[in-house]
N, C-alpha and C positions, 0 to 999 in steps of 0.2 A: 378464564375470566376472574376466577379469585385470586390471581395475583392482583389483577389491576384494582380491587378492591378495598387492600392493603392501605392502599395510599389514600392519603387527607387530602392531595390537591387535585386537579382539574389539569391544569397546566406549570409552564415554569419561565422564567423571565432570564433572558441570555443575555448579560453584560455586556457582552461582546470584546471588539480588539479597540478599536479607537473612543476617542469623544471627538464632539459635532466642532473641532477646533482647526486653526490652518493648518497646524501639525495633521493632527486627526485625518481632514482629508488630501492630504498628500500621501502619507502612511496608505489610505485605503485603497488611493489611485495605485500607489505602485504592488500592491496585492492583487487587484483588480486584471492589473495590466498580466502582471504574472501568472495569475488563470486565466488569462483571456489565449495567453501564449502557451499556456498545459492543454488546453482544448484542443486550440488549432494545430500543435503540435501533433496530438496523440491520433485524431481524425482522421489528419494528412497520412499518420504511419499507418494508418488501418485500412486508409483508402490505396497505399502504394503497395502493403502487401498482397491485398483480395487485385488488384490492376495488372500485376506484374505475375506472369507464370514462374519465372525462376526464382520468385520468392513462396513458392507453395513449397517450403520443404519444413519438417519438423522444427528446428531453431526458428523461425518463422513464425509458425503455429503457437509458439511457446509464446513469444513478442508479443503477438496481437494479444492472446489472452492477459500478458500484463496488464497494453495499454487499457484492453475492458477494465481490467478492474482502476488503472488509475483512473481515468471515466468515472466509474463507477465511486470511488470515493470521494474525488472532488464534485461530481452532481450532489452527491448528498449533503457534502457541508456549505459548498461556496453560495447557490442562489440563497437559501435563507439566510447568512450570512448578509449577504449583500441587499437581500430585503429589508433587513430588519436596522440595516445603517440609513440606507434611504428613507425611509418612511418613517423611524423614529419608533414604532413599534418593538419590542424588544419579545414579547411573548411568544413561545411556541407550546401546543399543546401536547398532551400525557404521549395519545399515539406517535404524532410524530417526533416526538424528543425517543420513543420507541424503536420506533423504525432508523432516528440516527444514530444511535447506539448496536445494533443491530447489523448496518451496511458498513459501519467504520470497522466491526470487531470481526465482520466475515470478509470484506475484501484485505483487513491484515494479515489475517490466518491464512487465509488464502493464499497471501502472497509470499508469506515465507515458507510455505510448501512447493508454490512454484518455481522459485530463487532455487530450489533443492533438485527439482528437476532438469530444470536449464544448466546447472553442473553436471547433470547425471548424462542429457545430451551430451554436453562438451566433452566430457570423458571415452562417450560411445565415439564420440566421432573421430579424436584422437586416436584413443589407444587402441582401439577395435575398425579402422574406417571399412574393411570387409563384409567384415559382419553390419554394419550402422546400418544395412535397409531392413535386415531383419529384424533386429533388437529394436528398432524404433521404428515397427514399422503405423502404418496413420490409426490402426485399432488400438496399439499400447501407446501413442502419443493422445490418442482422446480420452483413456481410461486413467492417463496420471495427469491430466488438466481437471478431467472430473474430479478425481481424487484430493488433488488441491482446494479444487471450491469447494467439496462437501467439506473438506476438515475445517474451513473457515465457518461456514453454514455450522455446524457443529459447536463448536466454540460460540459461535454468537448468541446459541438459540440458548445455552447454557447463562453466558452470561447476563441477556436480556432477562431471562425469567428469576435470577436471584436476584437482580438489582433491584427490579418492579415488585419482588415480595418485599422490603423493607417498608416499615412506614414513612411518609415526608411531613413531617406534621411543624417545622419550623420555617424558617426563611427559605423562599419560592427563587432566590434568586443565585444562579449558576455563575459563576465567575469564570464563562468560557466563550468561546463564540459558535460552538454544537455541542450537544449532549453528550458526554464524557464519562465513562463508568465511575473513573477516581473525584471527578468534579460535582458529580450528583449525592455520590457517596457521602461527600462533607456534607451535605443537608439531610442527608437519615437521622430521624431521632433514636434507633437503635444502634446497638452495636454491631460493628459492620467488620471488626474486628479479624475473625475466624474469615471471611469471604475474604477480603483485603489481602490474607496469608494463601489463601488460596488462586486469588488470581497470581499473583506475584509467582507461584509454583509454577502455573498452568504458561505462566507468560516464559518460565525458564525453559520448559520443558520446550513449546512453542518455538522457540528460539533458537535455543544450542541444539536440540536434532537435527532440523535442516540446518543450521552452519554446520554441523561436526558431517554433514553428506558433502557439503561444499567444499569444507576443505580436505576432506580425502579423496574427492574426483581430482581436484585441482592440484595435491600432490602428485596420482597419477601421470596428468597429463603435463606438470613441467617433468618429470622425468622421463615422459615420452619424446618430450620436446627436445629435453637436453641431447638425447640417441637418435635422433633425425641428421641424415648426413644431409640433406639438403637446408641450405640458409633461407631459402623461397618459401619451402615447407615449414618450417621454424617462423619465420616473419607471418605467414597465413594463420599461423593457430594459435599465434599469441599476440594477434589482433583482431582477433574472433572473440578468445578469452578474455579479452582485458577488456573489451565493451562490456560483459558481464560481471566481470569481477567490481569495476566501477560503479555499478548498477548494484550489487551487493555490499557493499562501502559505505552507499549513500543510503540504503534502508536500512541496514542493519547497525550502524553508526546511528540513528536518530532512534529506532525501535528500542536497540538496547538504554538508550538515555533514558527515555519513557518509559517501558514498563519493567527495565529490571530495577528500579528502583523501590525501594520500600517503602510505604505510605506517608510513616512519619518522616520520612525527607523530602517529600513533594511540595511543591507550591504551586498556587495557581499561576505565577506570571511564567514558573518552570514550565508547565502544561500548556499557557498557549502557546511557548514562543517551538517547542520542538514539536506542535501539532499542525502548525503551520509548514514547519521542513517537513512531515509525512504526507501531508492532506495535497501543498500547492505546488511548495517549494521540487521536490524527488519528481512528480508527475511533471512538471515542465523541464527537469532534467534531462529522463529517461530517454525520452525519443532523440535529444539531443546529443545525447549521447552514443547511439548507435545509429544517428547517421551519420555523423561526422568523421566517426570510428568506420562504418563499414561501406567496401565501396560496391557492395548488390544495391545497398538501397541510394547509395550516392548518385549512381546508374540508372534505377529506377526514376528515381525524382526526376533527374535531368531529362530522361525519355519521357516524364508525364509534361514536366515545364516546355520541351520540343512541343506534343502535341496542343 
């Protein structure tokens, strides 16, 4: 509780993306429309894998836990988001500006740990497919999903508690449309200096270890690929692969824009426009992604649309 004590305000006042203008709400419609299309999207792949038994397999297991967390990121930004355009309201208070900052930095974490294991599959199932029910069997597929969400949990509870020890003793007003570590930062009256150098390490570190897992499975398994005398063989697993590798392209292409940059080159119109490709834009991707890529869930769909 004495961090929250730290601070001079009460609450804080979210800018947001649009003004109340024709521009404005056309802008917001087609945001709107696009989570409206990340939801239904991610639901439907949650409801096709838990529907379908020949979707209960590890790679699978791995998907759904994505789509949780994309869920899980866009619940946290889009409703108040969307509350605070309609209703004109622009306030959110201490705790839940808390709690936002909190669910965005542990389902990040999260999920570039998980990106790291979904190569770690792919590699198993290539270049080992013998072995694949043992090395992955459902007790070590549950203990490296867990391991993913505690390392974001981790990361988060860290960066929550240094943010909220700063004081906020100047302007209440966030130039974002959800609470943002680097966005709240510019309104600390201290020097936030030394933390700033530090998330930036934390955000490398975060980063290049799960890609440099990624891209040594994925070395693997194209040169497993390339030693497959079958074309059938060869066409299956590097259209298995490349649903994920696209899926790694699009997080880690916007992640890296966002936080490996250095404080003094940020801007706020920088931060909302690539928080929107993490937060709306990649979660209504994703699912898109691997179904149109893969044909179990193509198969599924179509068997749920029959019944």
């Amino acid at each position: 509780m004495e961090l929250w004590n730290h601070t001079t305000v009460t609450n804080f006042i979210l800018l947001g993306l649009f003004s109340h203008t024709p521009y404005g709400f056309f802008c917001f419609s087609l945001i709107l429309l696009a989570s409206m299309t990340a939801l239904a999207g991610n639901i439907l792949f949650l409801l096709l894998i838990q529907a379908d038994v020949r979707l209960h397999i590890p790679m699978y297991f791995f998907l759904s836990q994505l789509s949780i967390m994309d869920l899980t990121m866009m619940c946290t930004v889009v409703p108040k988001m969307v509350a605070n355009f309609l209703s004109g309201s622009k306030i959110i208070s201490l705790g839940a500006c808390g709690a936002q900052i909190f669910l965005v930095v542990m389902v990040g974490g999260a999920e570039c740990f998980l990106l790291a294991v979904m190569a770690y599959d792919r590699y198993v199932a290539v270049c080992h497919p013998l072995r694949y029910p043992v090395l992955m069997n459902w007790k070590v597929c549950i203990l490296m999903a867990m391991a993913a969400w505690m390392g974001g949990v981790t990361d988060s509870m860290i960066d929550v508690g240094m943010v909220f020890s700063f004081p906020y003793c100047s302007s209440q007003e966030v130039d974002h449309f959800f609470c943002e570590v680097p966005a709240l930062l510019r309104l600390s009256c201290a020097d936030t200096s030394l933390f700033e150098d530090l998330i930036y390490a934390c955000c490398v570190v975060m980063l290049l270890l799960p890609l440099g897992v990624i891209v040594a499975s994925y070395v693997r398994v194209l040169i497993a690929v390339i030693r497959m005398p079958s074309t059938e063989g060869k066409q299956k697993a590097l259209t298995t692969c490349s649903s994920h590798l696209a899926v790694v392209g699009l997080y880690y292409g916007g992640a890296v824009f966002s936080y490996m940059q250095r404080a003094s080159s940020r801007t706020p119109a920088g931060d909302r426009a690539t928080s929107i490709f993490y937060t709306i834009l990649t979660p209504m991707l994703n699912p898109l992604i691997y179904s149109l890529r893969n044909r179990e869930v193509s198969r599924a769909l179509r068997k749920m649309l029959g019944r």
